[in-house]
N, C-alpha and C positions, 0 to 999 in steps of 0.2 A: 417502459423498457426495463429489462430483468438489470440489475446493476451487474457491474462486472466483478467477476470473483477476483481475487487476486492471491490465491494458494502460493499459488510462487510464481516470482515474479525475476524475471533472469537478467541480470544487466550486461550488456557487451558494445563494448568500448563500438564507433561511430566510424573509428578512423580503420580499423581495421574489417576489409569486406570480409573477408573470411568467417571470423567469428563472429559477428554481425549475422550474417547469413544462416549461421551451422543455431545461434539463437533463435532466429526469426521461423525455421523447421523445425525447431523443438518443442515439445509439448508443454512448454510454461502459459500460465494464464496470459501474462504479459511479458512483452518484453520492451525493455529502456534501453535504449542507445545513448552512450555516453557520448558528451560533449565537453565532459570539465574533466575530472582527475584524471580518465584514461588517455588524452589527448592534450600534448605537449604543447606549446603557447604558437608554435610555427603552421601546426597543422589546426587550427582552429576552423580556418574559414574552409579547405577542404574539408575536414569532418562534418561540420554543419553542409555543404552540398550533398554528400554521398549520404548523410540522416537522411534530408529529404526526398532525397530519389527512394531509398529504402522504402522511407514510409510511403511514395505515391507507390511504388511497388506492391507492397507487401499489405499498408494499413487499410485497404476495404476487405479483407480478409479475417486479420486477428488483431488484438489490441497491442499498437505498436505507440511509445510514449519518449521523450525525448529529453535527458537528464541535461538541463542548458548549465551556462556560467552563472554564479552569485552576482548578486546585486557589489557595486564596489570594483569587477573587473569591467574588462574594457570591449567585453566581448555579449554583455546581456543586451542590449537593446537590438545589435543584429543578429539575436541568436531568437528574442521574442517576435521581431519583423520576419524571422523564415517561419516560424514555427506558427504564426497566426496567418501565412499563406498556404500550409497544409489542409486540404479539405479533409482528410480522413486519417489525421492524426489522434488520437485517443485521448494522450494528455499531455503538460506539459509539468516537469517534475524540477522544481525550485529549489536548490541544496543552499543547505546552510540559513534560510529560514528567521528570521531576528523579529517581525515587527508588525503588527498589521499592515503600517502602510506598505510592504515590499509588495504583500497582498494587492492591495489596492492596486499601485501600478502597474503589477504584472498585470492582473485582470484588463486594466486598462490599454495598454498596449497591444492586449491581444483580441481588443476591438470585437468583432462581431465573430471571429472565428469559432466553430466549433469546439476546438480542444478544451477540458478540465485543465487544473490544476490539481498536481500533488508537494505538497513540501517535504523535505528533509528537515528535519530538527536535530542537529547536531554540533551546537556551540552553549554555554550557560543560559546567555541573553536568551534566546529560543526556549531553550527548556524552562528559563523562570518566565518566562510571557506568553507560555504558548498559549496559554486561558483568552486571554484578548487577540493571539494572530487565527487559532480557527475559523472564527467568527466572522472574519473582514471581508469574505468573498463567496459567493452563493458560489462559486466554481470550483471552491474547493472538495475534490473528491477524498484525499487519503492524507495519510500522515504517517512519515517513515523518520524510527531514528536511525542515526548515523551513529554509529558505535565509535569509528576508526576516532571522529575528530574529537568525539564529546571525551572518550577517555586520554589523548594526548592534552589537551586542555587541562584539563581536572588535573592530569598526574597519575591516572588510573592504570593499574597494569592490566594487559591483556591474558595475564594468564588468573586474573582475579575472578573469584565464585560469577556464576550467573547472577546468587543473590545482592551482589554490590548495585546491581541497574534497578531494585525493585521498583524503587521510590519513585526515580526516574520515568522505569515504566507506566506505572499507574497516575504519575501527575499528566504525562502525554494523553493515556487511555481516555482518563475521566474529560480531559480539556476536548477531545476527539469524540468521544459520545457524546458529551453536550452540544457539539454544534452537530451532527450527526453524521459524521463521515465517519469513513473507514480507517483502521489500525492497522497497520503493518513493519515487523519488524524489517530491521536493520540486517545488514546480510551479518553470518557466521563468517571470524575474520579466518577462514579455511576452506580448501574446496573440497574436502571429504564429508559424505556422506556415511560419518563414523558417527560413534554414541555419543561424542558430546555434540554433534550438529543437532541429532534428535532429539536429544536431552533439551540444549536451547532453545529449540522450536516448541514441545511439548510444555514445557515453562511455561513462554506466552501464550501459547495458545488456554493456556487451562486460565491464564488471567483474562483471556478476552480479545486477545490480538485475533487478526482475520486472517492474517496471513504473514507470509516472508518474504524478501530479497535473497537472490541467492543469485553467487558467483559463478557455479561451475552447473554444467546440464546433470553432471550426477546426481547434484540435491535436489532437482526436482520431483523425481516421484515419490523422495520420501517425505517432502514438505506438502505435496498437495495430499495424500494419504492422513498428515497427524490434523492436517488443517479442514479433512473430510469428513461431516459427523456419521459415526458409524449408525448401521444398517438399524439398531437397537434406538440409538436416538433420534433419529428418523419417524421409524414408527411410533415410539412415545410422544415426538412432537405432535405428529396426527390424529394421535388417539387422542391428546389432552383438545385441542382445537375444536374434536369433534366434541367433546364433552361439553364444552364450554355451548358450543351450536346450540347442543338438544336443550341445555338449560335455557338458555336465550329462546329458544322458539317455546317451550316450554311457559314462558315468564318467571323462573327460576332466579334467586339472586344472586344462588350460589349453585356451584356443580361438583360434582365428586368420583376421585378417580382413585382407585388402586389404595385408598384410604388417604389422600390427599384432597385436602381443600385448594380448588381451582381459582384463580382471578386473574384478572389482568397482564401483572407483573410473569405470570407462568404462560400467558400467553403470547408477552411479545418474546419471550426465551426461547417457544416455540416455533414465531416465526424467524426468530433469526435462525434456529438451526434449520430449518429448512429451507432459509434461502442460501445456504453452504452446503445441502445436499447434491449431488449429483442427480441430475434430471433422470423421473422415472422411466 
């Protein structure tokens, strides 16, 4: 099965049907239904019903995933017992993220069910361990920071360079490739789809990221466009793969394109862009 792209990926609060709805018809790869920050500590147990009817609604359709409570509140364990009685639930999206074992027991609680996991990473503890929590659960599909909390934490101002997250970025990246799941940023703390939204996204994606979180239906079609490899790297993917064939049937040890020497390393570059292309 083709993996799910996640260009942009749209979050909307659980307790509200409205915008829940106007998300779930919108053209984002996914969409997360909020269970934690958008949803006040009274309407818990409502939001978590009205998730699920959504997703039996909506999730044989398109990829609908469900952003539960951290480990610590009082509301995870009946939030992982609904979520592992959804049959066509997509995934299940972990905030706040600390530790392999959270891994482990989440996986565990959600017993035989279908649903993936995706973590947020968005406290210290997470960011220095994420190297050991990737790794704890074959179920893990993705890995999103959390801008909001990691920077009130730190002390970090939100109107600070993009460049202050690099390091950040890249310790996530590299711990996220090695186990081999997917990157995705952290939403832009804004709902315009202005030049520094693009700028941000453009950032990551040129480091490696797969995709974004985004707050408002605006940014969606300019997040899945900078996160779509253009028309030009598309066909270079194919052309180098083909290159690489005719050596290989050839019994060639090497192959050569456009005056580059061809290997391996250029060939899995090649299929990753082309599993972000847009179907021919």
């Amino acid at each position: 099965m083709q993996p799910l792209r996640r260009r942009a990926v749209l979050v909307a609060p659980a307790s509200d049907d409205r915008k829940a709805r106007k998300a779930l018809a919108s053209g984002a790869d996914e969409v997360v239904l909020d269970l934690e920050d958008a949803v006040t500590p009274e309407n818990k147990d409502s939001a978590r019903a009205a998730a699920g009817e959504l997703v039996a609604e909506f999730g044989a359709d398109r990829a609908v995933s469900i952003r539960i409570n951290a480990f610590g509140t009082d509301w995870i364990e009946a939030d992982l017992a609904a979520c592992a009685a959804m049959g066509v639930l997509t995934s299940v999206v972990l905030p706040k993220a600390e530790s392999a074992a959270q891994l482990v027991e989440a996986d565990r609680l959600l017993g035989d069910a279908p649903a993936r996991l995706q973590i947020l990473v968005e406290t210290p503890i997470g960011i220095r361990d994420i190297a050991t929590i990737c790794p704890a659960s074959d179920r893990l599909d993705a890995v999103i920071i959390g801008y909001a909390d990691l920077a009130a934490t730190l002390g970090r101002s939100s109107s600070a360079p993009q460049s202050v997250w690099h390091v950040v970025q890249d310790t996530v990246l590299l711990a996220a490739r090695a186990a081999g799941v997917s990157m995705v940023d952290g939403p832009h703390l804004t709902i315009a789809d202005d030049d520094g939204f693009r700028s941000a996204k453009t950032w990551v994606r040129d480091l490696g990221f797969d995709g974004t979180w985004v707050i408002h239906p605006a940014q969606i079609d300019s997040a899945k466009t900078i996160f779509t490899p253009h028309a030009a790297a598309v066909e270079d993917a194919r052309r180098v793969l083909a290159a690489l064939d005719d050596a290989a049937r050839r019994g060639d040890g090497a192959a050569k394109l456009d005056g580059r020497m061809l290997d391996e390393a250029l060939a899995v570059s090649a299929r990753r862009v082309l599993s972000k292309a847009d179907p021919a």
